[in-house]
PDB file of N, CA, C and O in Angstrom:
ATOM      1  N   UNK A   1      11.170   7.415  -6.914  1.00  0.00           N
ATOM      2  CA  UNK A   1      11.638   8.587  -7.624  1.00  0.00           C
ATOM      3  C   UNK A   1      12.865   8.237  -8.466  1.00  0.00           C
ATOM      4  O   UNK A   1      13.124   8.747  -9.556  1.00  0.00           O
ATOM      5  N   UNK A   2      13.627   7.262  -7.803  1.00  0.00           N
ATOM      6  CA  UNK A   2      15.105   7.000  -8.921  1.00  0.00           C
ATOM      7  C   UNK A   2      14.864   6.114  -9.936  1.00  0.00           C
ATOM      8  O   UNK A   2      15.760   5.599 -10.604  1.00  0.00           O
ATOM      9  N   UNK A   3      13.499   5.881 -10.108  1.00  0.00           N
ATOM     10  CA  UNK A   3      12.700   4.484 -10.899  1.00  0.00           C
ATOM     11  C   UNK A   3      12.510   5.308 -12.082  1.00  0.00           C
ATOM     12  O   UNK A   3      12.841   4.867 -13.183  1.00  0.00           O
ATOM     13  N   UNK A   4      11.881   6.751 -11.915  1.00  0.00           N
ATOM     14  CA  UNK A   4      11.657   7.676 -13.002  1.00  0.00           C
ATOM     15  C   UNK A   4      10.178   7.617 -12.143  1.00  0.00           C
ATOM     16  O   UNK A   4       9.482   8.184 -12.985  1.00  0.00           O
ATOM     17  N   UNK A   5       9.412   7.361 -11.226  1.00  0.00           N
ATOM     18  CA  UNK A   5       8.023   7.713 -11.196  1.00  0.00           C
ATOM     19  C   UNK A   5       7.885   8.896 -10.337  1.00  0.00           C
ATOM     20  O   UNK A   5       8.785   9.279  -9.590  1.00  0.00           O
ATOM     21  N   UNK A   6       6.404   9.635 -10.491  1.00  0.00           N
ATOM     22  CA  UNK A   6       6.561  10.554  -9.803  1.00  0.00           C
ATOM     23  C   UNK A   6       6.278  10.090  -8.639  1.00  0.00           C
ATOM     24  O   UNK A   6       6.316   8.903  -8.315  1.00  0.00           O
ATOM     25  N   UNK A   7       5.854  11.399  -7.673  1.00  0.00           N
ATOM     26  CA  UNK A   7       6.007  11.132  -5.900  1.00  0.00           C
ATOM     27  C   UNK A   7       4.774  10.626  -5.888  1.00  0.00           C
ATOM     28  O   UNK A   7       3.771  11.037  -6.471  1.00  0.00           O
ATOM     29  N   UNK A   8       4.930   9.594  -5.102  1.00  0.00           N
ATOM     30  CA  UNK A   8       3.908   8.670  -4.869  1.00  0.00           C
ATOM     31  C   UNK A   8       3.319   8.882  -3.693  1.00  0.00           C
ATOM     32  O   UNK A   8       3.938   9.391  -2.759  1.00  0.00           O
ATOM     33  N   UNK A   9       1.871   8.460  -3.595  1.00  0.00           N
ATOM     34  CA  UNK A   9       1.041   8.346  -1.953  1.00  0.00           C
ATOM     35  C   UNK A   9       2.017   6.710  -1.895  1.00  0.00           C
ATOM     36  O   UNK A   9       2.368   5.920  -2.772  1.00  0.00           O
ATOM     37  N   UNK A  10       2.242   6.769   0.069  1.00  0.00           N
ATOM     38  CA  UNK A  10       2.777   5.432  -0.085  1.00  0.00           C
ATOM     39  C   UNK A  10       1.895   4.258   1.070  1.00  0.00           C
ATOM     40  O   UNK A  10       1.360   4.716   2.080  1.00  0.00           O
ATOM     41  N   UNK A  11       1.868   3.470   0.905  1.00  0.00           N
ATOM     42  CA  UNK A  11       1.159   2.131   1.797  1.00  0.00           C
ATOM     43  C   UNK A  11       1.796   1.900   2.479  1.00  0.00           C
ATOM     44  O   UNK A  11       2.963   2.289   2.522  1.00  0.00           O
ATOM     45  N   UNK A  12       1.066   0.943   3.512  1.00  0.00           N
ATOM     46  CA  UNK A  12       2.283   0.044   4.383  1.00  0.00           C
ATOM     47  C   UNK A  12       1.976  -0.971   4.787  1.00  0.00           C
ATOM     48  O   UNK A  12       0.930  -0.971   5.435  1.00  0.00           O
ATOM     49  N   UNK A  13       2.641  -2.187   4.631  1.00  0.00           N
ATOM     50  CA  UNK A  13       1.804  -2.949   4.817  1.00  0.00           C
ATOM     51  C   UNK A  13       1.868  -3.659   6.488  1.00  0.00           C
ATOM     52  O   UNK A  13       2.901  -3.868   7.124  1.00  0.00           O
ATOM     53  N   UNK A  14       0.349  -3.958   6.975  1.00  0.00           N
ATOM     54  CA  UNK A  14      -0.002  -4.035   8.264  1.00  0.00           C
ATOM     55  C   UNK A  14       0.589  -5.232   9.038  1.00  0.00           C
ATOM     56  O   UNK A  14       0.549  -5.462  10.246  1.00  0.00           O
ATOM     57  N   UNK A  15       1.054  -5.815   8.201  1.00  0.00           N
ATOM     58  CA  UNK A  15       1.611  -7.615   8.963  1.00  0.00           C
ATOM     59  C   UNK A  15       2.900  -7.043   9.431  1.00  0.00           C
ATOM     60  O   UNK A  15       3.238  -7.224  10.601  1.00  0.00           O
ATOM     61  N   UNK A  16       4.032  -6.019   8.192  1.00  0.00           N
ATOM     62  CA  UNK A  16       5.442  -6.455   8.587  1.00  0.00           C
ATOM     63  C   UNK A  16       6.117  -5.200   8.748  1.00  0.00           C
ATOM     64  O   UNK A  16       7.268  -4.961   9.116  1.00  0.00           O
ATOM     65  N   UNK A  17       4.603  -3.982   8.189  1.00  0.00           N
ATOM     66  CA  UNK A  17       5.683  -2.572   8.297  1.00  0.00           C
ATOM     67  C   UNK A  17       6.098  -1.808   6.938  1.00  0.00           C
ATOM     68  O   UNK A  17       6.240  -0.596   6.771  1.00  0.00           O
ATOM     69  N   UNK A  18       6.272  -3.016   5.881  1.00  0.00           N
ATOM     70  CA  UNK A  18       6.944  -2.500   4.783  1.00  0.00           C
ATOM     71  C   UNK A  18       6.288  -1.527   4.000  1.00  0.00           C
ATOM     72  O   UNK A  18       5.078  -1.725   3.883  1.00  0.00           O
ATOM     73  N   UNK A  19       6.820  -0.363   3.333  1.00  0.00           N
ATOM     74  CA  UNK A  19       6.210   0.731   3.107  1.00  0.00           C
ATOM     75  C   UNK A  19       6.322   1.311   1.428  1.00  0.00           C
ATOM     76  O   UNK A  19       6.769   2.439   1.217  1.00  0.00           O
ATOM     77  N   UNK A  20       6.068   0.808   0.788  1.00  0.00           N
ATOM     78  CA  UNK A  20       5.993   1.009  -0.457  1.00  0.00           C
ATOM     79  C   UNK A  20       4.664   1.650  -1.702  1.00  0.00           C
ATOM     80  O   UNK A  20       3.473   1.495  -1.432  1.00  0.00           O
ATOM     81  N   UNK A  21       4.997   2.167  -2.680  1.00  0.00           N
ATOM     82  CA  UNK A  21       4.520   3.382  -3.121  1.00  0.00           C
ATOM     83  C   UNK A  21       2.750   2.260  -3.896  1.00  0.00           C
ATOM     84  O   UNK A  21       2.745   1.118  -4.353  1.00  0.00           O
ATOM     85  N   UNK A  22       1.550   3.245  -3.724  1.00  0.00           N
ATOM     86  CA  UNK A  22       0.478   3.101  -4.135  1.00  0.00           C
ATOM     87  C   UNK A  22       0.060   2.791  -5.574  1.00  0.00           C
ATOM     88  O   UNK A  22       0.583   3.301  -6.565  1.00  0.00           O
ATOM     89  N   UNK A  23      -0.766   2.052  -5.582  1.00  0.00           N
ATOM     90  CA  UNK A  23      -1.593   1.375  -7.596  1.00  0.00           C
ATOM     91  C   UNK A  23      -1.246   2.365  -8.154  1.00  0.00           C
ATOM     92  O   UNK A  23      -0.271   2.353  -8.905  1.00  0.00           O
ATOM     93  N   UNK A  24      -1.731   3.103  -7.995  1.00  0.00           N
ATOM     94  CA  UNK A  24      -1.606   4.521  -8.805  1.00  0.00           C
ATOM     95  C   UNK A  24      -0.011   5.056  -9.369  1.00  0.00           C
ATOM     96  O   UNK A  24      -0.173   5.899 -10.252  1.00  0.00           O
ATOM     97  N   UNK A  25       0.654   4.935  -9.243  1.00  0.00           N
ATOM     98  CA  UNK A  25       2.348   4.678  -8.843  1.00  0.00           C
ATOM     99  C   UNK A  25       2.603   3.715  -9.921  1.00  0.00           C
ATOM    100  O   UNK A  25       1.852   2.750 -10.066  1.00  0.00           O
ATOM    101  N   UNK A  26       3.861   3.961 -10.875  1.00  0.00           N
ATOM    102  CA  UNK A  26       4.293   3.665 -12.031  1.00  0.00           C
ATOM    103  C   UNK A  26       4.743   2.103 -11.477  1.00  0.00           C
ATOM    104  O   UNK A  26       4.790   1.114 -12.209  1.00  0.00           O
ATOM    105  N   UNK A  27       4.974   2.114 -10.417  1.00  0.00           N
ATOM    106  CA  UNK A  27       6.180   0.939 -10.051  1.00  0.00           C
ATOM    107  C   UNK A  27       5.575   0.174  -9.299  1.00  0.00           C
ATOM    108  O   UNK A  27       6.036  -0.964  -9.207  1.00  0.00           O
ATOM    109  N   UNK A  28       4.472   0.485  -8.587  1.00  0.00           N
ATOM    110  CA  UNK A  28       3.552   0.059  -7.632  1.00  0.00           C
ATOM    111  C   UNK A  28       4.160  -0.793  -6.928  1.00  0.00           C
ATOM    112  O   UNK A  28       3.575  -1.875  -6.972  1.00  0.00           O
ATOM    113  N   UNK A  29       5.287  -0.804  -6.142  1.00  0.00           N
ATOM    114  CA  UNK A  29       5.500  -1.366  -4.583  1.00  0.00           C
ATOM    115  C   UNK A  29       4.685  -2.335  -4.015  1.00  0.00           C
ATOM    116  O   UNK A  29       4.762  -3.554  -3.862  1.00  0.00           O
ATOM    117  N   UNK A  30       3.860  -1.439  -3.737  1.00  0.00           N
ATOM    118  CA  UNK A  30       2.999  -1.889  -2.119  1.00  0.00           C
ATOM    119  C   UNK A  30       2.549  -3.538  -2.722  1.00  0.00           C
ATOM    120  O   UNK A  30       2.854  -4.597  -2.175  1.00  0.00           O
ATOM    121  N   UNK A  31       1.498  -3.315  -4.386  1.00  0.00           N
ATOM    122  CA  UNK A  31       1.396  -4.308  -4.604  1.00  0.00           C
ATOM    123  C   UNK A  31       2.042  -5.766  -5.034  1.00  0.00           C
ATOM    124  O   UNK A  31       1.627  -6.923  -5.093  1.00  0.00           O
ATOM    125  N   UNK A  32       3.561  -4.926  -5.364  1.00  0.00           N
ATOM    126  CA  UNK A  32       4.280  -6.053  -5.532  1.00  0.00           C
ATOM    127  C   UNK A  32       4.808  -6.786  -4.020  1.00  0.00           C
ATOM    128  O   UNK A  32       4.985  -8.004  -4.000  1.00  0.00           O
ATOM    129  N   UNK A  33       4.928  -6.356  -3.377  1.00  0.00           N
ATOM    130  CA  UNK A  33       5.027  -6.743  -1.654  1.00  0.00           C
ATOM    131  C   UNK A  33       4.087  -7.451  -1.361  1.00  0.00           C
ATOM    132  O   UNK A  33       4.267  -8.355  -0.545  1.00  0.00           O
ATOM    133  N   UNK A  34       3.036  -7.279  -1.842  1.00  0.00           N
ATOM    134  CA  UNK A  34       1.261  -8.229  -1.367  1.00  0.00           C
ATOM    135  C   UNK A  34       1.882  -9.689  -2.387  1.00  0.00           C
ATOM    136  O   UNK A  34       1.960 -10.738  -1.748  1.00  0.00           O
ATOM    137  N   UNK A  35       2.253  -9.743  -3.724  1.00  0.00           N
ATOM    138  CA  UNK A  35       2.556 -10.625  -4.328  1.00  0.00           C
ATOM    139  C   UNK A  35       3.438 -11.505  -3.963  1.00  0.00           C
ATOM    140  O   UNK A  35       3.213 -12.715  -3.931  1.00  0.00           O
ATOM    141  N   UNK A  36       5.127 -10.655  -3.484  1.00  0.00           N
ATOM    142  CA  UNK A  36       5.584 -11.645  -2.681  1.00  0.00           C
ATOM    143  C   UNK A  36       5.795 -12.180  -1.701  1.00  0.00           C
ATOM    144  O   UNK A  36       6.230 -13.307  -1.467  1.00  0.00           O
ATOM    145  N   UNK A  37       5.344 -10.998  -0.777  1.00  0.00           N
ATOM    146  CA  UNK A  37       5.281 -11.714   0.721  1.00  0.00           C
ATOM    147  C   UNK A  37       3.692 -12.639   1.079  1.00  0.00           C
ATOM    148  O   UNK A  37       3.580 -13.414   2.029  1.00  0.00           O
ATOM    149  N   UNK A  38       2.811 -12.391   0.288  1.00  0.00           N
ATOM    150  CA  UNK A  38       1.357 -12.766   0.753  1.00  0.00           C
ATOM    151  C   UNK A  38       0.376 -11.711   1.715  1.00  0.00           C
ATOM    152  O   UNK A  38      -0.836 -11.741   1.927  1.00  0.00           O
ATOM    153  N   UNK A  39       1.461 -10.755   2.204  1.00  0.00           N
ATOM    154  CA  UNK A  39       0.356 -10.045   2.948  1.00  0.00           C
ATOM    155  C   UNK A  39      -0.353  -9.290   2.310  1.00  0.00           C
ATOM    156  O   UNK A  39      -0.077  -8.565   1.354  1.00  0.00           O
ATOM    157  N   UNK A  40      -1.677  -9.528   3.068  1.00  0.00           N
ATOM    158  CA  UNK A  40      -2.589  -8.945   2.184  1.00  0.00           C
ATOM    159  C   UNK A  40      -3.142  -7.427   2.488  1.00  0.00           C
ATOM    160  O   UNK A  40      -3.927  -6.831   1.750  1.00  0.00           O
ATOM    161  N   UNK A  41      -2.655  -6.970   3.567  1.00  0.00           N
ATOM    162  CA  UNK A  41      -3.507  -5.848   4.254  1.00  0.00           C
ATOM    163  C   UNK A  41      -2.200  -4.549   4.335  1.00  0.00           C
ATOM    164  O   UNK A  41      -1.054  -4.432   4.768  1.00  0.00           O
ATOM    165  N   UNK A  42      -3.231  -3.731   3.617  1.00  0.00           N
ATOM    166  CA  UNK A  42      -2.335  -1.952   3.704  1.00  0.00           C
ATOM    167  C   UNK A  42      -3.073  -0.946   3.924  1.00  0.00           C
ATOM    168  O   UNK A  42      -4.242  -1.017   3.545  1.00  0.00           O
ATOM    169  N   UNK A  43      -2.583   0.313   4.622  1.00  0.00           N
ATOM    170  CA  UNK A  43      -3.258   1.378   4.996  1.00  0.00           C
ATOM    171  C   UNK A  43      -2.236   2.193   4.451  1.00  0.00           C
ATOM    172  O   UNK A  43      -1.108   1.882   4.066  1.00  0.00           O
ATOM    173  N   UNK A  44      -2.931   3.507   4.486  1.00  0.00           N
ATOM    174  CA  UNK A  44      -2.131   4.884   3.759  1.00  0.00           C
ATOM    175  C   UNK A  44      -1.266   5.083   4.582  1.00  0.00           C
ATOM    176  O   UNK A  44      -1.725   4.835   5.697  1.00  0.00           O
ATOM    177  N   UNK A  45       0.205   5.546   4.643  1.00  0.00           N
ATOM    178  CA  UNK A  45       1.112   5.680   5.614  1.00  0.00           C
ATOM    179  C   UNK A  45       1.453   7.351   5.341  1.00  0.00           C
ATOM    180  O   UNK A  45       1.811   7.917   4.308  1.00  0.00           O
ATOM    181  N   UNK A  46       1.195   7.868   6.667  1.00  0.00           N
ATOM    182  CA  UNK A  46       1.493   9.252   6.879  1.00  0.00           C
ATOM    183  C   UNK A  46       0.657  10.153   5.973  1.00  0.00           C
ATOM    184  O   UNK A  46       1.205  10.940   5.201  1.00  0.00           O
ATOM    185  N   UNK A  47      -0.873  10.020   6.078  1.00  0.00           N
ATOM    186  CA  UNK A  47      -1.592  10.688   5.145  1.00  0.00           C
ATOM    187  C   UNK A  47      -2.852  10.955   5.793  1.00  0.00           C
ATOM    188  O   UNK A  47      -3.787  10.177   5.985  1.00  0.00           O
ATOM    189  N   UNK A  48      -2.710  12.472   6.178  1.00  0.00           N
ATOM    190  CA  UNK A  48      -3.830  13.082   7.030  1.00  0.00           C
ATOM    191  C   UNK A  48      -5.453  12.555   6.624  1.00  0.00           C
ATOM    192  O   UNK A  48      -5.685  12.817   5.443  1.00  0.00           O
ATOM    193  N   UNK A  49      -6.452  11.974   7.226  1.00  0.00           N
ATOM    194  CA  UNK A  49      -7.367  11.959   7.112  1.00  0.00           C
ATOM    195  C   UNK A  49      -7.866  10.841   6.139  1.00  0.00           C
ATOM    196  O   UNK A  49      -8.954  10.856   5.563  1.00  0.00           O
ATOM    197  N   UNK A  50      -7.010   9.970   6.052  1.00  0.00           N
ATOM    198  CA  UNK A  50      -6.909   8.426   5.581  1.00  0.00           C
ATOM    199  C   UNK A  50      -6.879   7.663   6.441  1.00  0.00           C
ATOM    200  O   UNK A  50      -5.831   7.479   7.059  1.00  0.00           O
ATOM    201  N   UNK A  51      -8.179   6.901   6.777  1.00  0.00           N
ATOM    202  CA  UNK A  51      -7.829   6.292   7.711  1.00  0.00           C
ATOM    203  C   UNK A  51      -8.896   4.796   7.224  1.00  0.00           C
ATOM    204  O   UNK A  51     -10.004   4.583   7.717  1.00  0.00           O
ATOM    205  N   UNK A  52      -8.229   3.917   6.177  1.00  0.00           N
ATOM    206  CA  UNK A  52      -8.764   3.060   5.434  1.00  0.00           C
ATOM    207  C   UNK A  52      -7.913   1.937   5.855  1.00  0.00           C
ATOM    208  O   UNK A  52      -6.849   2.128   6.443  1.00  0.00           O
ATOM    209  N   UNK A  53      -8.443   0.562   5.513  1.00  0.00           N
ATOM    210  CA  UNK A  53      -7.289  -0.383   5.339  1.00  0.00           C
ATOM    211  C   UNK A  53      -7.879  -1.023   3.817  1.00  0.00           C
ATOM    212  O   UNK A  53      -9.090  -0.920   3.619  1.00  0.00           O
ATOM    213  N   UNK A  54      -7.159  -1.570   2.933  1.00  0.00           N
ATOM    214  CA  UNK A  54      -7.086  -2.202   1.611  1.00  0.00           C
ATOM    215  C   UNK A  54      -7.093  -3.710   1.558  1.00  0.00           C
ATOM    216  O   UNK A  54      -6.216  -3.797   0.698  1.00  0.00           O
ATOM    217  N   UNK A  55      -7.292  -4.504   1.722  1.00  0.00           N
ATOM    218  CA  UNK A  55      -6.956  -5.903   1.190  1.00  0.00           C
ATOM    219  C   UNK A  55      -6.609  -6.045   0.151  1.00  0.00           C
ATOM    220  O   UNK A  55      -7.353  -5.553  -0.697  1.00  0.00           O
ATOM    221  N   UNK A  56      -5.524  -6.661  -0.287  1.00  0.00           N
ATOM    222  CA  UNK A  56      -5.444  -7.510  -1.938  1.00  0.00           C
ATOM    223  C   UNK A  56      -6.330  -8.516  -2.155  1.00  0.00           C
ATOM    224  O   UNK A  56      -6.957  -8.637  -3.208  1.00  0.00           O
ATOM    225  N   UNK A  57      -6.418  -9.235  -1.233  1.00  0.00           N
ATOM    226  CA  UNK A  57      -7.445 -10.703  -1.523  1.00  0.00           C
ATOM    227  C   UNK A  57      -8.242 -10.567  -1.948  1.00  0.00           C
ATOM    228  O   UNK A  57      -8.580 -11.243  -2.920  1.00  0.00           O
ATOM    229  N   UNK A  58      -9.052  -9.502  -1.377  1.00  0.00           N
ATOM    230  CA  UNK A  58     -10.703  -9.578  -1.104  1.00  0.00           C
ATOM    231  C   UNK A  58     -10.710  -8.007  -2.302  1.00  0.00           C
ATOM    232  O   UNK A  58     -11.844  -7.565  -2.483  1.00  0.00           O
ATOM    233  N   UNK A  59     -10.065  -7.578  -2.718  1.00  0.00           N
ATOM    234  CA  UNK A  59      -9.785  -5.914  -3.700  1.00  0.00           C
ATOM    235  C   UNK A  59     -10.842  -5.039  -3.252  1.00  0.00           C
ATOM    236  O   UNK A  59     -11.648  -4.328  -3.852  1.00  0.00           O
ATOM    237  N   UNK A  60     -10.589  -5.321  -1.850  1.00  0.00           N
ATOM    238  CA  UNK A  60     -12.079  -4.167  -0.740  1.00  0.00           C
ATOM    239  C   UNK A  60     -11.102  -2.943   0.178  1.00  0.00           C
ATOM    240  O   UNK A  60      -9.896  -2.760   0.347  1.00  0.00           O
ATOM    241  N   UNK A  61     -12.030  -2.445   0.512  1.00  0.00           N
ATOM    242  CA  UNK A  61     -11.928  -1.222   1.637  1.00  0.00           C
ATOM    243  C   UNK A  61     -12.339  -1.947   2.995  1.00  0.00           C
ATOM    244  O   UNK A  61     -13.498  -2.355   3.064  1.00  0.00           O
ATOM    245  N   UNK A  62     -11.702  -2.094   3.808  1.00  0.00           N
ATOM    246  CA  UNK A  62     -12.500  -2.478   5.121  1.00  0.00           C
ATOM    247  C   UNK A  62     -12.307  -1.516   5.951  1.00  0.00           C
ATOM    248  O   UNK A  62     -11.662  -0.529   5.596  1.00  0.00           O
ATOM    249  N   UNK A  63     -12.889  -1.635   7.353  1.00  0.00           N
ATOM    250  CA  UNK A  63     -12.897  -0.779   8.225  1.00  0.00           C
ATOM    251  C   UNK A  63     -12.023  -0.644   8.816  1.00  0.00           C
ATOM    252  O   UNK A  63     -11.177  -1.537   8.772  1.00  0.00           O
ATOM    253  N   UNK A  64     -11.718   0.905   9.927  1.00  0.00           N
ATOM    254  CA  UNK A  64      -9.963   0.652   9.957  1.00  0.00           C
ATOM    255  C   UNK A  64      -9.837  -0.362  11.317  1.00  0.00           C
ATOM    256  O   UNK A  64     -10.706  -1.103  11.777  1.00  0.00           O
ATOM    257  N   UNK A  65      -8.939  -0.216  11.629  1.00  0.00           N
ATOM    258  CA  UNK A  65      -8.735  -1.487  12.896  1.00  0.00           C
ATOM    259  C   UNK A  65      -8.491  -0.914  14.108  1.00  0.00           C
ATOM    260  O   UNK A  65      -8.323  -1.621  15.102  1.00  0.00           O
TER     261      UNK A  65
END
């Protein structure tokens, strides 16, 4: 929000926790976190009836865990 983007759905990512804002999202976080940390795996954080996980690697939906 202090970036100028609007409110974002946010990710998190599954290795370390870190919780940053979705593709869709001016600033896109989550994916810059996949870039520098390497992890590859995120789920929707705090979002009723989401219950997905994402890979970067593989740019799939897998099943949740």
């Amino acid at each position: 929000m202090a970036l100028g983007d609007s409110w974002p759905a946010l990710r998190m990512c599954l290795i370390c926790g870190h919780v940053g804002c979705c593709d869709k999202a001016k600033n896109k976080h989550a994916q810059e976190h996949f870039r520098q940390s390497g992890h590859p795996f995120t789920k929707p954080y705090k979002e009723r009836g989401m219950d997905w996980v994402w890979c970067y690697v593989d740019e799939a939906l897998l099943d949740p865990l």
